[in-house]
MMTF fields as JSON, N, C-alpha, C and O atoms, coordinates in Angstrom:
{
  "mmtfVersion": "1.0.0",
  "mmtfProducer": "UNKNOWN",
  "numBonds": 339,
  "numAtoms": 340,
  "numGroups": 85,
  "numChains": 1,
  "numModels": 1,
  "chainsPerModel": [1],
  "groupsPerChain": [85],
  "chainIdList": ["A"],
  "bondAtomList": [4, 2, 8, 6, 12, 10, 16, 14, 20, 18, 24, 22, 28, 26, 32, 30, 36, 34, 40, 38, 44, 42, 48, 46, 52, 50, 56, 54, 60, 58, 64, 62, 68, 66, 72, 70, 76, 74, 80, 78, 84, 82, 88, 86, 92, 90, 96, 94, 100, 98, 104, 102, 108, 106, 112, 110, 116, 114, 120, 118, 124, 122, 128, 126, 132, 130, 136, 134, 140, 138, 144, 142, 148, 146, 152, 150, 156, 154, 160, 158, 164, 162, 168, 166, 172, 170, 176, 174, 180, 178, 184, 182, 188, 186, 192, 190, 196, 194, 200, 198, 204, 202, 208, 206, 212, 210, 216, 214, 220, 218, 224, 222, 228, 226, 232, 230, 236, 234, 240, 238, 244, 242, 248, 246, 252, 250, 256, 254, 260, 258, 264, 262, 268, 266, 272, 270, 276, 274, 280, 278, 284, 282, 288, 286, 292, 290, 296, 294, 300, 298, 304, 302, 308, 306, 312, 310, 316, 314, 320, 318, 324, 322, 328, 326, 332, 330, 336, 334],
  "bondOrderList": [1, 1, 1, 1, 1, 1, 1, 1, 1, 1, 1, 1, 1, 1, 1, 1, 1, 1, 1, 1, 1, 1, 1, 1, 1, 1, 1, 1, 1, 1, 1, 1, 1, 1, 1, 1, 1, 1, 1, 1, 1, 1, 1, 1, 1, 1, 1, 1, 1, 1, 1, 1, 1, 1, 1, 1, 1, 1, 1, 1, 1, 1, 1, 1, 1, 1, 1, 1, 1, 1, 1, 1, 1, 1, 1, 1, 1, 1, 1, 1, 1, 1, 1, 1],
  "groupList": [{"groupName": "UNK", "atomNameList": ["N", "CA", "C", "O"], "elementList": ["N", "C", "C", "O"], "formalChargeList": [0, 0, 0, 0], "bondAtomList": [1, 0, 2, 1, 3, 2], "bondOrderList": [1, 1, 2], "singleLetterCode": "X", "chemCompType": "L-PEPTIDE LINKING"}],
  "groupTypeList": [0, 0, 0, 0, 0, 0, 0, 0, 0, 0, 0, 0, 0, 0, 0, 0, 0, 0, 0, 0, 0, 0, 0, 0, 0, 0, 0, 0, 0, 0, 0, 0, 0, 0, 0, 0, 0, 0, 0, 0, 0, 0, 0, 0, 0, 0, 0, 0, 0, 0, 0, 0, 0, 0, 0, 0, 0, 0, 0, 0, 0, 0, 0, 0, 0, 0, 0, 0, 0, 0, 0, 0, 0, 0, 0, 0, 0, 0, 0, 0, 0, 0, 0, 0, 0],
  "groupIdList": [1, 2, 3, 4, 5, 6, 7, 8, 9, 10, 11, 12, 13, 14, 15, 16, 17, 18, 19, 20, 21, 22, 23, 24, 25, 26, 27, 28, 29, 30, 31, 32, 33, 34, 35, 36, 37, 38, 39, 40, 41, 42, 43, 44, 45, 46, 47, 48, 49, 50, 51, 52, 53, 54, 55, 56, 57, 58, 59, 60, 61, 62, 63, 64, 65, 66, 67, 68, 69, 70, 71, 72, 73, 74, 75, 76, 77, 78, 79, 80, 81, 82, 83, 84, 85],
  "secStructList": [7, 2, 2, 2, 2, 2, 2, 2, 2, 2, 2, 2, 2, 2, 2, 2, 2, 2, 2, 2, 2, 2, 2, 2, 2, 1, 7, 7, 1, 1, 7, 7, 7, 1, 6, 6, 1, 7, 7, 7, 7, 2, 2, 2, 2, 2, 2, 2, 2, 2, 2, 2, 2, 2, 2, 2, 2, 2, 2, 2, 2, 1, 7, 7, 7, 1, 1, 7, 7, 7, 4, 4, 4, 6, 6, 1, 7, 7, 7, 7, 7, 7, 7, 7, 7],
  "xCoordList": [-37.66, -37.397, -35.921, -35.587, -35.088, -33.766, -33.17, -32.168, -33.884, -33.602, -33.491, -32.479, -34.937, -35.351, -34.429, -34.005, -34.251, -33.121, -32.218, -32.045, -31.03, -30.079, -30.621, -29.995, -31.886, -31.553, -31.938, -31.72, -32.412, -32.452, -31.418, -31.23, -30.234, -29.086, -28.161, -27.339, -28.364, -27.706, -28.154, -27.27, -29.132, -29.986, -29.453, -29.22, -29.439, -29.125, -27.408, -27.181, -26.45, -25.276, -24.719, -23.59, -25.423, -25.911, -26.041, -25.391, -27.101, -27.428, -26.365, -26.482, -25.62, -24.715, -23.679, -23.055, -23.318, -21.933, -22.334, -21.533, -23.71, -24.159, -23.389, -22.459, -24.23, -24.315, -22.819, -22.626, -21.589, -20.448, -19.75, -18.948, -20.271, -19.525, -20.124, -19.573, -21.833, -22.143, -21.396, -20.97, -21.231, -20.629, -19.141, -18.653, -18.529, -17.353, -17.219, -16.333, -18.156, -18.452, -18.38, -17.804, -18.911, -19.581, -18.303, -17.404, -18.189, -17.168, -17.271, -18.284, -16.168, -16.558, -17.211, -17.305, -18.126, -18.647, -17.195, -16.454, -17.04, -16.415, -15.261, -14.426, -15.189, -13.927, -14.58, -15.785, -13.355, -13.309, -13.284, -12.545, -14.32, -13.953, -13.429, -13.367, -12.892, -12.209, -13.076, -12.482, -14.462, -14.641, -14.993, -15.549, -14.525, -15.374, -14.354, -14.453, -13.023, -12.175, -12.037, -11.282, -12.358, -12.208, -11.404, -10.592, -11.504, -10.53, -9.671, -9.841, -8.52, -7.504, -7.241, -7.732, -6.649, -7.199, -6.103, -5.185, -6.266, -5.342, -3.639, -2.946, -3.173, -2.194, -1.722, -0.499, -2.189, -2.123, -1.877, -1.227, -2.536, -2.517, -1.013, -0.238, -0.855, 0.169, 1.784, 2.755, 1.732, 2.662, 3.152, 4.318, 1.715, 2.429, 2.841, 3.377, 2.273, 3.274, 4.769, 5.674, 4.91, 5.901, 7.102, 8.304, 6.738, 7.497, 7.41, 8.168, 6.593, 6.56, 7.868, 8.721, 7.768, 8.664, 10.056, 11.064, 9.959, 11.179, 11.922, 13.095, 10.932, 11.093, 11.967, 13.005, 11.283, 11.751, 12.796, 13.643, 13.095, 14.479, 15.63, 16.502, 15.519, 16.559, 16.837, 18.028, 15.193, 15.471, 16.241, 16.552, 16.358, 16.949, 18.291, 18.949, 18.945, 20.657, 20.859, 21.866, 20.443, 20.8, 21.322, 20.586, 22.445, 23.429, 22.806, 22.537, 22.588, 22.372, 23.596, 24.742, 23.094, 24.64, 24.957, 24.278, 25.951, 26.248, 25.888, 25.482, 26.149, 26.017, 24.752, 24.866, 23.582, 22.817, 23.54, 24.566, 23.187, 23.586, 22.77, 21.543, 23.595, 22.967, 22.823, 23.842, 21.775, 21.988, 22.32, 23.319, 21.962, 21.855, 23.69, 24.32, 23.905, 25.321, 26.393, 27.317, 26.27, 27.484, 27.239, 28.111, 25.958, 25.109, 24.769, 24.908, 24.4, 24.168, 25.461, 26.556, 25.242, 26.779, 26.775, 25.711, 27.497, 27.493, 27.292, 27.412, 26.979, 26.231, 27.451, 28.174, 27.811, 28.877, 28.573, 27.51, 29.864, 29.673, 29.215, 29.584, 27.913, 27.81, 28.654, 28.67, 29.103, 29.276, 29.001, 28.115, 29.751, 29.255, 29.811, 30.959, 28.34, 29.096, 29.148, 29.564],
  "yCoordList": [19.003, 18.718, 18.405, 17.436, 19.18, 18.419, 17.131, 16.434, 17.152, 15.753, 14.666, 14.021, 14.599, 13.948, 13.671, 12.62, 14.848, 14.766, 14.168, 13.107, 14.482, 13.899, 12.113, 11.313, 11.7, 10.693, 9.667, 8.501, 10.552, 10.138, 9.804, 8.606, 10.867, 10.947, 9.936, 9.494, 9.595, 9.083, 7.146, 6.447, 6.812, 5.631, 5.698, 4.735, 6.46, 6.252, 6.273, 5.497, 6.541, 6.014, 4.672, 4.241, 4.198, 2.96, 1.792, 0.791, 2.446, 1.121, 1.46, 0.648, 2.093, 2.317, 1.519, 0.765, 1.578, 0.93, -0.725, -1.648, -0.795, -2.308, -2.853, -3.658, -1.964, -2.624, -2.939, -3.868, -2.066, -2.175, -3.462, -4.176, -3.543, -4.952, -6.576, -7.659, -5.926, -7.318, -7.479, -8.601, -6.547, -6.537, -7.188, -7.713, -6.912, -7.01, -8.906, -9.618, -9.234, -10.669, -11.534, -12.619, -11.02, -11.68, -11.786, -10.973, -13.155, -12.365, -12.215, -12.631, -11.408, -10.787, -11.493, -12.499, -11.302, -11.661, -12.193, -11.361, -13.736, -14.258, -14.972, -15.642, -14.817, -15.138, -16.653, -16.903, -17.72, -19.488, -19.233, -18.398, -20.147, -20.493, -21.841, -22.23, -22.846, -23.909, -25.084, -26.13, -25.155, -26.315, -25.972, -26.718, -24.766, -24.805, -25.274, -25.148, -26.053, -26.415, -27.243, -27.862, -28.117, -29.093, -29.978, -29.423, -31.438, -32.427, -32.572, -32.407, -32.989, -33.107, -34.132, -35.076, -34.45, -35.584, -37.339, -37.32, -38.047, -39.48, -38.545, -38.73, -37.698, -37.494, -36.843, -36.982, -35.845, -34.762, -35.217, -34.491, -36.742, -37.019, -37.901, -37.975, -38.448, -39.594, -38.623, -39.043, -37.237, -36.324, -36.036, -35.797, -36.135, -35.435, -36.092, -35.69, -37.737, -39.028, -38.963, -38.775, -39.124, -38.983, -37.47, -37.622, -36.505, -35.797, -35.699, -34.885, -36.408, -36.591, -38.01, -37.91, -39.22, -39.707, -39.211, -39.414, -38.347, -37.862, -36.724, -36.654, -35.989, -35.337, -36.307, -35.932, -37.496, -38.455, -38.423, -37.667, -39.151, -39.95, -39.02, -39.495, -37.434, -36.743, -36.552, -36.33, -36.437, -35.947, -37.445, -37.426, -38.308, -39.522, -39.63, -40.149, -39.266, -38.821, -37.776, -38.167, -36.864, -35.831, -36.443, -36.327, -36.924, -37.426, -36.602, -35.422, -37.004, -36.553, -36.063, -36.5, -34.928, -34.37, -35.346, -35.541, -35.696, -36.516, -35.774, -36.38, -34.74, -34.213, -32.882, -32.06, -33.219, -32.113, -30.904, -31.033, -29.392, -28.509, -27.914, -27.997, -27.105, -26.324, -24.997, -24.446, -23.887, -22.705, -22.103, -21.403, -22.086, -21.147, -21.763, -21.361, -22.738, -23.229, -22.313, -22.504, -21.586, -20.211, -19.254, -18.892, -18.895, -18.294, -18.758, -18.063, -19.807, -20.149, -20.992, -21.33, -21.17, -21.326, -23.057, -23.57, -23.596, -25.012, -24.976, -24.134, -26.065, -26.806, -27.142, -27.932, -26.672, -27.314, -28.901, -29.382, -29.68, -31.12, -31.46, -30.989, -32.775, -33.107, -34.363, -35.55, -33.95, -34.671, -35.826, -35.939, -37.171, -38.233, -38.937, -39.042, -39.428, -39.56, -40.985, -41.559],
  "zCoordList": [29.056, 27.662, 27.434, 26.753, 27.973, 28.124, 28.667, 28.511, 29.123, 30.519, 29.285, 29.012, 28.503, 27.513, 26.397, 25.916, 26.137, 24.608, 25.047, 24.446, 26.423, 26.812, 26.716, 26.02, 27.549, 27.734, 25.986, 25.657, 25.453, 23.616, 23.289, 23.079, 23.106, 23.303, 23.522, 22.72, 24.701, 25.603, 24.94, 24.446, 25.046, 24.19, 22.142, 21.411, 21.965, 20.863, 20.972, 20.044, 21.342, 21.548, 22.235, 21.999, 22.91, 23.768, 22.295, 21.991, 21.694, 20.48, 19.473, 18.555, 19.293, 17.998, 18.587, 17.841, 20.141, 20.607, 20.386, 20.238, 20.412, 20.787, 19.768, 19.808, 18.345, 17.133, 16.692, 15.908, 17.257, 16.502, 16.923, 16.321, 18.09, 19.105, 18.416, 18.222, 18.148, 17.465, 16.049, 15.776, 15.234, 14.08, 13.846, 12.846, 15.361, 15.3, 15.47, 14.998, 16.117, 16.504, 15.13, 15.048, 14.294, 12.628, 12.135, 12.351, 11.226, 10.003, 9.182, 8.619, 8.404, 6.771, 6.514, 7.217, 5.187, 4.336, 3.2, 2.677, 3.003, 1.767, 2.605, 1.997, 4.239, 5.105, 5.24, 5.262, 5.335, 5.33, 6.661, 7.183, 7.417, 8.801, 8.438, 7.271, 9.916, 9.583, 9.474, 9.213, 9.627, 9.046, 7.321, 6.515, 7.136, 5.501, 4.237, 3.017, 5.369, 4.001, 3.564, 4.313, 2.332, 1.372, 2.228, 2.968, 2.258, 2.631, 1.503, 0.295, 2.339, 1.256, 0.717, 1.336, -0.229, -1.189, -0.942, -0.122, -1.378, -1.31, -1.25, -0.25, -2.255, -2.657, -2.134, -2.16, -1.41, -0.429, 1.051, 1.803, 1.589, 2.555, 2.532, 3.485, 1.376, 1.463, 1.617, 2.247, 0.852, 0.26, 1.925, 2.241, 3.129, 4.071, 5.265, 6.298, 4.671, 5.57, 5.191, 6.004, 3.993, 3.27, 3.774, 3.558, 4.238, 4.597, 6.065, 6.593, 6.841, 8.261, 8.539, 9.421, 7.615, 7.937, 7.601, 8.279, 6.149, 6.578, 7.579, 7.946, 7.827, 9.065, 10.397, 10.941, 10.678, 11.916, 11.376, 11.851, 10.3, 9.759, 10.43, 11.158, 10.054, 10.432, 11.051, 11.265, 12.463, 13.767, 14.693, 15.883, 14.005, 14.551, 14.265, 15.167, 13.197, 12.262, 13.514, 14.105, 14.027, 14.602, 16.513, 17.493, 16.516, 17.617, 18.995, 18.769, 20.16, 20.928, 21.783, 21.681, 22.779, 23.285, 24.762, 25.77, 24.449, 25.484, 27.394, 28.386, 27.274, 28.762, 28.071, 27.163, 29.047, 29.009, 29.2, 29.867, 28.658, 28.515, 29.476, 29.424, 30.667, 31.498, 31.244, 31.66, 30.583, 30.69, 31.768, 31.603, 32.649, 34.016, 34.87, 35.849, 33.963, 34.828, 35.065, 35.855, 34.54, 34.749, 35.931, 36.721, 35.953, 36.763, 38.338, 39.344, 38.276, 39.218, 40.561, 40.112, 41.679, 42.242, 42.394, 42.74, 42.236, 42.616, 44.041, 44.931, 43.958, 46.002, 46.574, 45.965, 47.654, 48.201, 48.032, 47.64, 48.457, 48.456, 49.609, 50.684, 49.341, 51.118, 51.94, 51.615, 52.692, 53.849, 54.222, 55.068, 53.649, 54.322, 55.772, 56.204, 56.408, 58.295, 58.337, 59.343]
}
């Protein structure tokens, strides 16, 4: 009769762990997944060309550095020079 209860026991903790894992899978109730969002409209789409080109415009104003910047250049030892024969 024990054997029994344990393995009752034992089965009914089994399905409670199941259930929390499937639960955890679901989502809330009232949560947007991503296809459930409205397209965005003429004005909305044009608003964010409009700040994409100005985005470029600036990243193009912004001068490049003439000599790449080495982090590790301090750190690390220069190569001896090689040897031409």
């Amino acid at each position: 009769m024990d054997a029994l209860l344990r393995r009752i026991a034992h089965a009914t903790l089994i399905v409670f762990m199941m259930t929390g894992v499937v639960s955890a899978q679901t989502p809330p109730l009232g949560a947007h997944l991503k296809g459930d969002k409205p397209s965005r409209t003429k004005e909305q789409k044009d608003y964010d060309k409009s700040l994409d080109r100005a985005y470029q415009s600036t990243i193009k104003k912004i001068p490049e550095a003439e000599k790449k910047s080495d982090p590790w250049g301090d750190i690390r030892p220069t190569p001896p020079p090689s040897v031409k024969q």
